[in-house]
N, C-alpha and C positions, 0 to 999 in steps of 0.2 A: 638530645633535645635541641631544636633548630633554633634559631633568634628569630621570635615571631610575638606580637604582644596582641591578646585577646580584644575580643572586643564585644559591646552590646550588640555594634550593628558594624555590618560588614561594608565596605563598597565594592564596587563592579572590579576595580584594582587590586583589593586586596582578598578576593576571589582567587582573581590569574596569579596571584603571589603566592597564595596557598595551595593552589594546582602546582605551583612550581616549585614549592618547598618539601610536598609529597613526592616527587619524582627526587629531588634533590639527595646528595650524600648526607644521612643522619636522617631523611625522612622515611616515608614507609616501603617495605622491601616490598610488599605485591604491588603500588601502585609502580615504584621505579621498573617491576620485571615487566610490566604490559607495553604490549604494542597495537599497531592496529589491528590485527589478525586478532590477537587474544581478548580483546573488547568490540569488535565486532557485533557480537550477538548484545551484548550488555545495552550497545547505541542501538538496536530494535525494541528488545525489550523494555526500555524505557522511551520509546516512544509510542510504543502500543499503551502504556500503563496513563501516560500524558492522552492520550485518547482518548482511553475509559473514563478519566476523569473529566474530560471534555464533555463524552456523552453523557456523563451524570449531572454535569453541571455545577462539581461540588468544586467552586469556590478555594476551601484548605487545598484540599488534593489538584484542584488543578498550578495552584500554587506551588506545590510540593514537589510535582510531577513535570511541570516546566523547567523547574531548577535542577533537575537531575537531568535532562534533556539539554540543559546548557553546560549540565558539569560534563557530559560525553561529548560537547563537540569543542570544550576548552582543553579536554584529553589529549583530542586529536591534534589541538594546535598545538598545544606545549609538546609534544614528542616530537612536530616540525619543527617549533621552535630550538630544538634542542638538536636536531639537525640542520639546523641553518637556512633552511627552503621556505620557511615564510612563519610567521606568529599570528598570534590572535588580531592585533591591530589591523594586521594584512589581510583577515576574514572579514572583521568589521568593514573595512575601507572597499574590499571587493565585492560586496553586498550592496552597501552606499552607494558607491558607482552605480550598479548593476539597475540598482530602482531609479534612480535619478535619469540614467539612461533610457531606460524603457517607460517612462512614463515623460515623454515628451509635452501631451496635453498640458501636465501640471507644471512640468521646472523650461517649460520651451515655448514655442509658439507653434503646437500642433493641436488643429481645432476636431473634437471629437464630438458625437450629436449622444451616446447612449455606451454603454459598457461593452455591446456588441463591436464598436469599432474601437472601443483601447483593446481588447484580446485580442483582433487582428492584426491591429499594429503591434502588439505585444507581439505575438508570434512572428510576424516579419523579422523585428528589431532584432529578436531571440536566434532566426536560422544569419539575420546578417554578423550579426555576433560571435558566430561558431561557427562562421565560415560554412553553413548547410545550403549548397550550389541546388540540392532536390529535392523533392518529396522526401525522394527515398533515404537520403540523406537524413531527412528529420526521423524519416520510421526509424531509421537504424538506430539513429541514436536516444531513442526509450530505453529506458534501463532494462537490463538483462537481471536487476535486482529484484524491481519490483513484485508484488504477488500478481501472478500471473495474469489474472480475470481482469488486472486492472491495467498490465500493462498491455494484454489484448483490445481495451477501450480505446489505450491512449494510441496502442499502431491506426487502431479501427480509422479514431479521427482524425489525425494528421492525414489518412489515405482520404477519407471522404471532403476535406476540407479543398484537395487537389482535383475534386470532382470525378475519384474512384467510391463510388458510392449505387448502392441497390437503390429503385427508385421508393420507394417506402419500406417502413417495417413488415408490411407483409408477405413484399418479396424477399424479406429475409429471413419469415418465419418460411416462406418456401424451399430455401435452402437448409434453414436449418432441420425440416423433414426433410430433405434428401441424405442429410448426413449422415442422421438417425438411421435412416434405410441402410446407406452403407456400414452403418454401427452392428448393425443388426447381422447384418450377411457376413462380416467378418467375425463375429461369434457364434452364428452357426458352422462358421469354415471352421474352428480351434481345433482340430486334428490335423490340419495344415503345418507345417514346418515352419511357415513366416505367421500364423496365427498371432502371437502374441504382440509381434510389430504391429502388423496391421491395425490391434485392436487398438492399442497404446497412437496411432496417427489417428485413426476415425475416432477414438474418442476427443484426443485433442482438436480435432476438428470442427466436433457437434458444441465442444464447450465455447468454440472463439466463435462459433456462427452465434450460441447464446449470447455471450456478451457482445457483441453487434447489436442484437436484438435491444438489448440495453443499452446501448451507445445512442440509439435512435430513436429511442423513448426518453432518455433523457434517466433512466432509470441504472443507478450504480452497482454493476454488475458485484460488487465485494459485499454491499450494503447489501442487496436482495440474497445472497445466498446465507450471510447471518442469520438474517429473518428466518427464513427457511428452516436453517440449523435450529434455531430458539422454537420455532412453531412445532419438529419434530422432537427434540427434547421434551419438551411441555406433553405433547400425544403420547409419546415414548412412556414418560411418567405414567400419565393413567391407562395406559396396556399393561403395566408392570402391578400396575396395583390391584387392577382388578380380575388377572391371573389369579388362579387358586392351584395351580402349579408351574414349574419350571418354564420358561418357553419354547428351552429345545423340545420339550415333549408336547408339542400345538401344532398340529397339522396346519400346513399354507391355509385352507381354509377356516379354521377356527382365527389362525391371527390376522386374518383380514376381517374377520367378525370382530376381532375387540380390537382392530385397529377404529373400525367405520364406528365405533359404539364413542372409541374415545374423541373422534372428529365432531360428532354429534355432538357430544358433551362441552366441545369446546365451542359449539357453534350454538349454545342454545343460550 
């Protein structure tokens, strides 16, 4: 049992005390074993869960859902802490900075007309801050984390912000039927020896020309493929239902019939 005294209500202190008395000798043996590698997934998954609650808009759960999103990133400071390389204070205080810095309009004397010119300056502040001498510089440095569709937007726009950019979306819906094209002839080639690279480069290809496409509409390429996902679930559902056997056993034509029957259904 640790020297800790309950309480009705906690403060923001006695949080980072209790992160430190579960790591601590006498407190709990799984929180003391973890490091960053072993709660890795746990800091995505609760920020995806903090999400959903976003998009639902609930209120409890986003409550809920936030505070476990602070308890994985007071994780990560108290194992620094506990190596000596920096503490919670030290994330706080490098944040603080960080906004007071970049938002010179508000703690400075830099005059801005509209939000189009603080992102700019944001971004300038941002590549003078991390020492990004390039473009290319800043492309490089999008996370290699990120899901993919999203860190193909964020290359997309740092490239077109340097004025590497298609002149509208529809010269990019042009490239992205070229892609296609080559998607296509590298799946007729699959008796080829390189077949499966090729098709693995031209699909990754067709997918970064699509989200371009969405970079440039302004349309979020992670956001629309959800939809997508929810809109085929939902069709999926009433082709399953109004089967009157298996689906393995439905000719390509029969499940294009009760595909198109259940699009109908949803469009009527």
């Amino acid at each position: 049992m640790v020297d800790f005294q309950c309480k009705n209500f906690y403060s923001y202190e006695d949080f980072l005390e209790i992160m430190r008395l579960l790591r601590a000798p006498g407190g709990c043996p799984w929180d003391a074993e973890q490091t960053h590698a072993s709660i890795r997934r746990n800091f995505l998954e609760e920020t995806y869960e903090a999400l959903d609650a976003l998009d639902r808009d609930d209120a409890n759960d986003m409550c809920e859902e936030l505070g476990d999103v602070l308890m994985q990133v007071a994780f990560h400071a108290v194992i620094e802490e506990e190596r000596g390389r920096f503490t919670m204070a030290d994330v706080v205080n490098g944040v603080a900075q960080k906004l007071v810095y970049r938002h010179p309009h508000v703690f400075g004397t830099v005059q801005v007309e509209n939000s189009d010119e603080v992102l700019t300056n944001w971004e300038a502040l941002k590549r003078a801050e991390k020492g990004q001498a390039s473009t290319a510089d800043a492309v490089e440095s999008v996370p290699h984390t990120l899901p993919s569709l999203w860190r193909a937007e964020k290359i997309q726009k740092k490239a077109a912000k340097a004025g590497f950019d298609w002149e509208n979306a529809i010269s990019a819906l042009n490239s992205l039927e070229e892609e296609v094209r080559e998607l296509r002839e590298a799946l007729q080639s699959e008796k080829a020896a390189d077949a499966h690279h090729s098709v693995r480069e031209e699909l990754g290809k067709t997918l970064f020309m699509a989200a371009k496409i969405g970079q440039m509409t302004g349309v979020d390429p992670e956001d629309a493929l959800h939809c997508a996902c929810d809109k085929f679930n939902a069709r999926f559902r009433l082709v399953e239902e109004a089967a009157d056997k298996p689906l393995s056993e439905y000719g390509s034509d029969e499940l294009t019939a009760l595909w198109n029957t259940a699009k109908a259904h949803e469009l009527s």
